[in-house]
N, C-alpha and C positions, 0 to 999 in steps of 0.2 A: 290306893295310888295317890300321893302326892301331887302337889300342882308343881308344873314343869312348864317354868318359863323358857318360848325360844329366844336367842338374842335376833340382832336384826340380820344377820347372813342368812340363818334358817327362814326367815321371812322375805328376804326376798328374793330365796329360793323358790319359798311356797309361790309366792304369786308369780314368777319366772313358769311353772310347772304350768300353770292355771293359762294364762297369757300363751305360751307356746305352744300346747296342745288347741285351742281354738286360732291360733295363727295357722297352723298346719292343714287346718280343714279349709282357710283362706286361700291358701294356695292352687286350691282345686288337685291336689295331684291323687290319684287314686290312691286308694288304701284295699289291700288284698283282703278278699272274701268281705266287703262291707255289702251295706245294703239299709234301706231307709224303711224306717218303724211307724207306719202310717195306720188309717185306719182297719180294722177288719175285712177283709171282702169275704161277702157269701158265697162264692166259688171254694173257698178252701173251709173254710167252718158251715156245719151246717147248725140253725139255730131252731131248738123247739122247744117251743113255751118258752124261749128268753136263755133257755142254756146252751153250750157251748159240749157239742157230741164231737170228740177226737176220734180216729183212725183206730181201728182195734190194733192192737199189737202185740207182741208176744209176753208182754211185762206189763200190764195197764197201770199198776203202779208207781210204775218210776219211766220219768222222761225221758223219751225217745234218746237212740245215740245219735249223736249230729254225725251229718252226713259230711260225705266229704266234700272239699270246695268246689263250689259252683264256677262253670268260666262266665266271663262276662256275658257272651251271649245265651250263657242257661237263665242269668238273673234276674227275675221282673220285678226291677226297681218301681220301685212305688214313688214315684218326684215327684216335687212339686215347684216348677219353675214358673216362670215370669208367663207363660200360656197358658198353663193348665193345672191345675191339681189335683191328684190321682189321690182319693180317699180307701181305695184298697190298701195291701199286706200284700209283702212277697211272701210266698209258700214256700221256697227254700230255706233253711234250718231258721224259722219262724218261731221265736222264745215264749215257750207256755210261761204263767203265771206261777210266780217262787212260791204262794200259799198256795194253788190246787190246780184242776185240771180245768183248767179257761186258758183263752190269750192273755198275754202280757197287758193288753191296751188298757182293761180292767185296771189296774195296780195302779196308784199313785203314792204319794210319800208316805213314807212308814210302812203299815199294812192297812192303809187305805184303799177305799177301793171312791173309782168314778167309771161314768158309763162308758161299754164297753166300745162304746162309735168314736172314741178319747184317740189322739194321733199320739203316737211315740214316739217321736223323730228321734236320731240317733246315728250312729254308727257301729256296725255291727262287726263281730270278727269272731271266728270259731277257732279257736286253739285248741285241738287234738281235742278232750270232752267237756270243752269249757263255750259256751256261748256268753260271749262277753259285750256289753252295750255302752256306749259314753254318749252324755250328752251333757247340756249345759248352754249356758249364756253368760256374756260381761256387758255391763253396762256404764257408758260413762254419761254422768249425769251433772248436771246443775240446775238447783232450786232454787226459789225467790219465794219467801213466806212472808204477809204484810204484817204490819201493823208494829207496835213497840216488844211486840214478844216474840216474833219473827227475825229471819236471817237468812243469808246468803249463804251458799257453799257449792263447789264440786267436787265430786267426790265417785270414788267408782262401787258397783254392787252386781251381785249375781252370785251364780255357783257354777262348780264343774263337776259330772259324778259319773261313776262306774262301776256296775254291776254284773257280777257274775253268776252262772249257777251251771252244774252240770249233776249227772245221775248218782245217785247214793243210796248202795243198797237197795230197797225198794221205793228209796225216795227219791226229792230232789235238794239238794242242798244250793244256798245261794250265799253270796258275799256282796256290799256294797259300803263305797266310798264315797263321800260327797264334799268336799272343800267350797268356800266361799273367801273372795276379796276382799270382804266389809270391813275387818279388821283395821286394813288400811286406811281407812277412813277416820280411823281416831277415838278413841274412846267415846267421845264425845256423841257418835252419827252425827246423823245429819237432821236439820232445822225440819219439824213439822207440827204444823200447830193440831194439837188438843191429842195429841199424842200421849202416852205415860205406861212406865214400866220399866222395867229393871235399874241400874245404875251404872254412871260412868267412871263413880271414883271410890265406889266403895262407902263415901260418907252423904253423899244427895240425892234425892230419886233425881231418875231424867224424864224433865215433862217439856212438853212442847218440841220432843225430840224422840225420833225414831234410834231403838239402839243396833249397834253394828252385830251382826252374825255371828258367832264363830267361825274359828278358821275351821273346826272342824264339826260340821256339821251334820253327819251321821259316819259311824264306823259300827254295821252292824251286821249280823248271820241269821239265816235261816233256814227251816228244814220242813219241808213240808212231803207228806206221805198221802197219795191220793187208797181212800176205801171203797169208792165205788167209780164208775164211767165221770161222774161230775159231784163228788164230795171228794173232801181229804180233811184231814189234822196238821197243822202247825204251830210251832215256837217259832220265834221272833226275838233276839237279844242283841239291846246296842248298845255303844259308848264312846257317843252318845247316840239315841235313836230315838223315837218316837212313838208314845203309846197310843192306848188304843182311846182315846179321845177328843171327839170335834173332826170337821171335813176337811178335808186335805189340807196341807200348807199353800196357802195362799202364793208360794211362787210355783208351787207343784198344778194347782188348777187350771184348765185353759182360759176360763171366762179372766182370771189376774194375771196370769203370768208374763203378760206382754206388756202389763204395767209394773213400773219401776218400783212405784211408791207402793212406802206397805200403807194397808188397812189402818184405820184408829180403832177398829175394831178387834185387832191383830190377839188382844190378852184376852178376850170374853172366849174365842173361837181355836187358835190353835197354835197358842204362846208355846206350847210343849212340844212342840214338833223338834225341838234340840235340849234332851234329857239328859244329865250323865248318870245311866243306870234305867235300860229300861227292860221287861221280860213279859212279852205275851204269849198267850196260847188262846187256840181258839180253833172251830169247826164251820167250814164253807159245806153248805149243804145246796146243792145245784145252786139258784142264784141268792142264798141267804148266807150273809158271814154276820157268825157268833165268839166274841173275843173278850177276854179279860188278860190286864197288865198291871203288875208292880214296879214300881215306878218311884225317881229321886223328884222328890217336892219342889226343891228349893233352883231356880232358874239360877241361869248361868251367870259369874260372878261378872265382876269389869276386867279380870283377863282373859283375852277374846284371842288364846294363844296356847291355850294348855289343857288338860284332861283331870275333872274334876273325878273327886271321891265319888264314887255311885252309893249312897245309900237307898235304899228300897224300905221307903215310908207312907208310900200314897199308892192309891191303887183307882181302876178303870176300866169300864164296860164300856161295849160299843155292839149296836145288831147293827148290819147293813144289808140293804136288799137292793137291787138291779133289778125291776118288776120286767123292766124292756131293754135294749138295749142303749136306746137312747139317755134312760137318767136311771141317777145313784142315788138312795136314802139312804140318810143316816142318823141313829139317838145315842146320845151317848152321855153318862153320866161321871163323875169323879171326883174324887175327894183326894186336893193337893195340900202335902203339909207342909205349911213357913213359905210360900211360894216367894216373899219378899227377904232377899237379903236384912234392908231398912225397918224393917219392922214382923222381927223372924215369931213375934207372938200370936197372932193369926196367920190363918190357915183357910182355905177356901171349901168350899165344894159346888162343882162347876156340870151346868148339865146346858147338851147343846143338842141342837136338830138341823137339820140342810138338805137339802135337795140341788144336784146339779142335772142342768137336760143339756144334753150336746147332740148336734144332728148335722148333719149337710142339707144344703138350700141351694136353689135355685141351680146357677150353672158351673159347678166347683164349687162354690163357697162353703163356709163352714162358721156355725152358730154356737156357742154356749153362753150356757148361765147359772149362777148360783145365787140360791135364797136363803139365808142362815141367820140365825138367832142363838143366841148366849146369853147363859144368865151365871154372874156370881154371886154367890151365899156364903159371905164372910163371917167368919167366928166373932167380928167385933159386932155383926147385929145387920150391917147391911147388904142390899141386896141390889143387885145393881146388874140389868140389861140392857144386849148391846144385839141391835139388827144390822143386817145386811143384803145389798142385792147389788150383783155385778154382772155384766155383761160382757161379751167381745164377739167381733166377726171377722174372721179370716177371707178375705177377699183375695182371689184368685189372680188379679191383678197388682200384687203386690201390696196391697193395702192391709190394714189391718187398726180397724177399729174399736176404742173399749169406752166402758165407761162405771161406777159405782157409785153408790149412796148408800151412807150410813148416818145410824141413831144411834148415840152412848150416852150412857147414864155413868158419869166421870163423879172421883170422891177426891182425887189427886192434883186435881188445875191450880187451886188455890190454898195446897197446905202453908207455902210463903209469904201469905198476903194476910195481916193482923185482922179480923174481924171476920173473914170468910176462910178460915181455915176446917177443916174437914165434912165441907159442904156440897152437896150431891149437886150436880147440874145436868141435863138433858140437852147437849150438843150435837150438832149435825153436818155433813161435809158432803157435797157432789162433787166428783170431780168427772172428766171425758178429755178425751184426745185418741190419737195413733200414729200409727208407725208405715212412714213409706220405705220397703225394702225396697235399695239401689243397685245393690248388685246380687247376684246369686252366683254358689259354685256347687259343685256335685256334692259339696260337705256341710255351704254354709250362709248366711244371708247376713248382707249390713242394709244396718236401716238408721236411719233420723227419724226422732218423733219429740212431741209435748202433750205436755197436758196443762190444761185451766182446772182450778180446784175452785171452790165457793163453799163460805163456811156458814153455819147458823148457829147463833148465841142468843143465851136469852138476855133479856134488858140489862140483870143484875152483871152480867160479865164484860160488858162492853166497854164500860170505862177500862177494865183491866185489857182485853186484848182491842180496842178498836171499835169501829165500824163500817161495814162495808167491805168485807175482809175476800179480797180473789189473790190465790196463789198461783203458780206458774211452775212446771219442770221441761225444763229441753234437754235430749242425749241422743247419746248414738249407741250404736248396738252392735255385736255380732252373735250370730247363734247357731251352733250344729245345725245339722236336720239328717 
């Protein structure tokens, strides 16, 4: 398939589309047969040794029929308002998981998985044998990056996406759509120091700068076929989609997701999470999932607007185990070919590990975190690691607190600069803030929040970015639930 550029009508169609469906949730007005994607409750699943025992039923291999619509007072919505938040599942037409026989809460982007205590927020609707879920967020942001290689901007970010699945033959088959606004933002994204990776214009890498999304960022199917009470088989193909490498996409995670700003960790860890051309297969054995994908190498071009060629040159293992339901492990290994536009002669091979623990505390609230390591092994000789740990707490009281620290070993800071070009350095960033939600509706929450960033360089870098170097982001927000 050729690249197919939209002009601007279709653009701001797209984000017209993106914008109106989260306005509509603004509105509070009901939406027939919905219902909100929270955590599991142990009244409807029951859990032994860590797995997830369904209902016998007359087909165990293919997903239940959804029933018909619930009336409002059948439906035990599971909110979570300005009093209280209800970390249950409603048990009416409740969406098992598109790869096997668990809940949904398990899955995150791609065919990732995170622990099964993970909220779903959402909107639900059952169309004749389709259980259909959207969810999403927009963010309108503005950043202040210091120092001489720093810069001002606002600019909006987020995604909006849509999943389907309903019964197929002895399986279940699913579809999903994910759009994102970044686009709009300009080729260029937006200002973040020690940032690097892909390109803005085709002829310079973008360093010290976060790149924008695609517009389309997954359009992908799947088919999963449960073999016993708690295993099954599944394929996984998107385009673009996401292979079977590194821990979820960092806007897919809950310890990130309520932060705006991506990772500088973002290319050690789970840069592939928008592939054109991805195909996995793999076996969930009670709480073990076993997966390998082929997969396009080369990252998305600087048109952030079209659907590239899928070639299938690189490939990726991933095992993941859920021991509890509180956390998700994950090792994953891969070997990506040409992954730079700029420099299509190397090629990587990229092996990562993570751990997410998510729980509920105290009186409502709710905890996660993830600890992730990445490491690339480049064809030109280097090898270059990048850690991670991020947190966030969901406060019942409408708050919501985050924060992360990262270590990268960057070769990209100073290809521009005569005398320190292609020189490794060991950089570091904390950043913290949150989000006070002002208002809630039956579909949606606005919030205000910032965050302080603080960066660590070594002596040798300091003339070039500064000293002393505190960032800053303030936005607003709207989000499903």
């Amino acid at each position: 398939m050729s690249h197919v550029s939209l002009h601007w009508g279709r653009r701001r169609a797209c984000l017209a589309v993106i914008l109106l469906t989260l306005a509509s949730a603004a509105s509070g007005e009901e939406m027939p047969d919905h219902m909100h994607m929270d955590h599991v409750a142990s009244d409807h699943v029951s859990h032994r040794s860590g797995s997830v025992h369904q209902t016998k039923r007359k087909h165990p291999t293919a997903m239940p029929k959804p029933a018909a619509p619930a009336t409002a007072t059948e439906m035990d919505h599971s909110t979570m308002d300005s009093g209280h938040m209800d970390h249950g599942m409603s048990g009416h037409g409740a969406m098992t998981g598109f790869l096997g026989p668990y809940m949904m809460t398990r899955e995150a982007s791609g065919t990732s998985w995170q622990p099964d205590t993970s909220p779903h927020e959402g909107l639900h609707r059952q169309l004749e044998e389709w259980s259909v879920m959207t969810h999403g967020s927009i963010n309108l942001n503005y950043v202040g990056q210091p120092g001489p290689r720093g810069a001002d901007k606002t600019f909006v970010s987020g995604m909006l996406m849509t999943m389907a699945q309903r019964p197929l033959g002895d399986g279940t088959f699913g579809v999903r759509a994910m759009l994102s606004p970044e686009p709009f933002m300009g080729a260029s994204g937006y200002p973040l120091l020690l940032a690097t990776g892909e390109t803005a214009d085709g002829v310079s890498h973008l360093v010290d700068r976060q790149h924008p999304h695609d517009l389309f960022m997954e359009l992908a199917a799947t088919y999963s076929r449960n073999i016993t009470a708690n295993s099954s088989v599944f394929i996984y193909g998107g385009l673009p989609g996401e292979p079977a490498l590194g821990p979820p996409a960092f806007m897919h995670r809950l310890s990130g997701m309520d932060n705006p700003e991506a990772p500088i960790s973002h290319h050690w860890l789970d840069s592939t999470h928008i592939t054109f051309g991805v195909v996995t297969a793999g076996v969930v054995l009670d709480n073990w999932k076993f997966e390998a994908s082929t997969f396009r190498g080369r990252e998305p071009d600087q048109y952030r607007y079209d659907i590239e060629r899928p070639y299938l040159d690189s490939f990726a293992g991933r095992v993941s185990w859920n021991p509890v339901r509180e956390l998700s492990l994950q090792v994953s290994y891969g070997h990506i070919n040409s992954p730079e536009q700029l420099a299509p002669s190397v090629s990587e091979n990229r092996l990562t590990a993570s751990a997410i623990y998510t729980t509920p505390f105290g009186d409502g609230h709710l905890w996660s975190t993830t600890v992730a390591w990445g490491r690339k092994m480049l064809s030109s000789g280097d090898t270059l690691d990048a850690y991670l740990f991020e947190s966030s707490a969901i406060l019942k009281n409408n708050w919501t607190l985050f924060m992360r620290a990262e270590r990268v070993a960057e070769n990209e800071l100073t290809d521009d600069i005569i005398g320190l070009e292609g020189r490794t350095f060991t950089v570091g960033k904390v950043s913290a803030g949150g989000i006070y939600d002002f208002v809630r509706t039956a579909h949606a929450k606005f919030g205000i929040g910032g965050l302080v960033s603080r960066y660590v360089l070594p002596d040798n870098l300091k003339p070039v970015y500064g000293r002393d170097l505190t960032g800053f982001m303030v936005f607003g927000r709207i989000k499903l639930l």
